[in-house]
N, C-alpha and C positions, 0 to 999 in steps of 0.2 A: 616936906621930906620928898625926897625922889630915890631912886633906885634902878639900878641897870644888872640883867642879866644876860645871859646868852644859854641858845638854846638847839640842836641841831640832831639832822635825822644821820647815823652813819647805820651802815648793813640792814638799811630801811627800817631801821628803829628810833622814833621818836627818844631823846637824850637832853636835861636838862642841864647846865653848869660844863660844859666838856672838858675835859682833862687836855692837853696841848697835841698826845697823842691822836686823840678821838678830835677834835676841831682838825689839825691836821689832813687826816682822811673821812671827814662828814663829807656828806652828798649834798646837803644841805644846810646852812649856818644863817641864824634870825639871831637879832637882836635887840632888845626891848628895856626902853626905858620908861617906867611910871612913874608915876605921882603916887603919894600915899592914902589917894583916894581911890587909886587904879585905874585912872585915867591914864593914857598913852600920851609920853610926850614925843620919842621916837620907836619908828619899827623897820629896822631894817633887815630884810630876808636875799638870799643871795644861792640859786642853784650852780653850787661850786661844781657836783658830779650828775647831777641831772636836775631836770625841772621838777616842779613841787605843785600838789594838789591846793586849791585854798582848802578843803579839809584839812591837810597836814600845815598848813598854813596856822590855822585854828588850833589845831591843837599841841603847836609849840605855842602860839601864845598864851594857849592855858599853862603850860607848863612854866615858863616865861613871869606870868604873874601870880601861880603860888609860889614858883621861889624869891620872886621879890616881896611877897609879904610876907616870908622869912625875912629877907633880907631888911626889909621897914619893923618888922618888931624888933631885930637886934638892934636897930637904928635907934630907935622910942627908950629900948633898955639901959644903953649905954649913955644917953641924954635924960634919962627918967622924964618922959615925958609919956 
């Protein structure tokens, strides 16, 4: 199983999942695809309205991969696996 989420800082606040609005006007936009082991298979980050901290780095990917392991349980539910 894999999973891809998106994840981004707008008005300097870490945001997971953004709404078209909030990606729009982020300052920041990452994007992250794992594995259902949570392994990283892509990480893509992009300072659209300024540069970014690897702490803030860090922690859109944390955000990044618990909503992908939302996203991999609905996965497992809807496959019953």
């Amino acid at each position: 199983c894999v999973a891809a989420i998106s994840a981004g800082i707008v008005d300097d606040v870490p945001m997971l999942d953004l709404c078209y609005e909030e990606d729009s006007s982020a300052q920041v936009d990452l994007n992250c695809v794992m594995t259902g082991e949570g392994e990283l298979v892509e990480l893509q980050g992009t300072g659209e309205g300024r540069a970014f901290t690897p702490q803030e780095q860090q922690e859109l990917v944390r955000l990044c991969a618990k909503g992908n392991r939302e996203l991999l349980k609905l996965q497992r539910e809807i496959l019953k696996r």
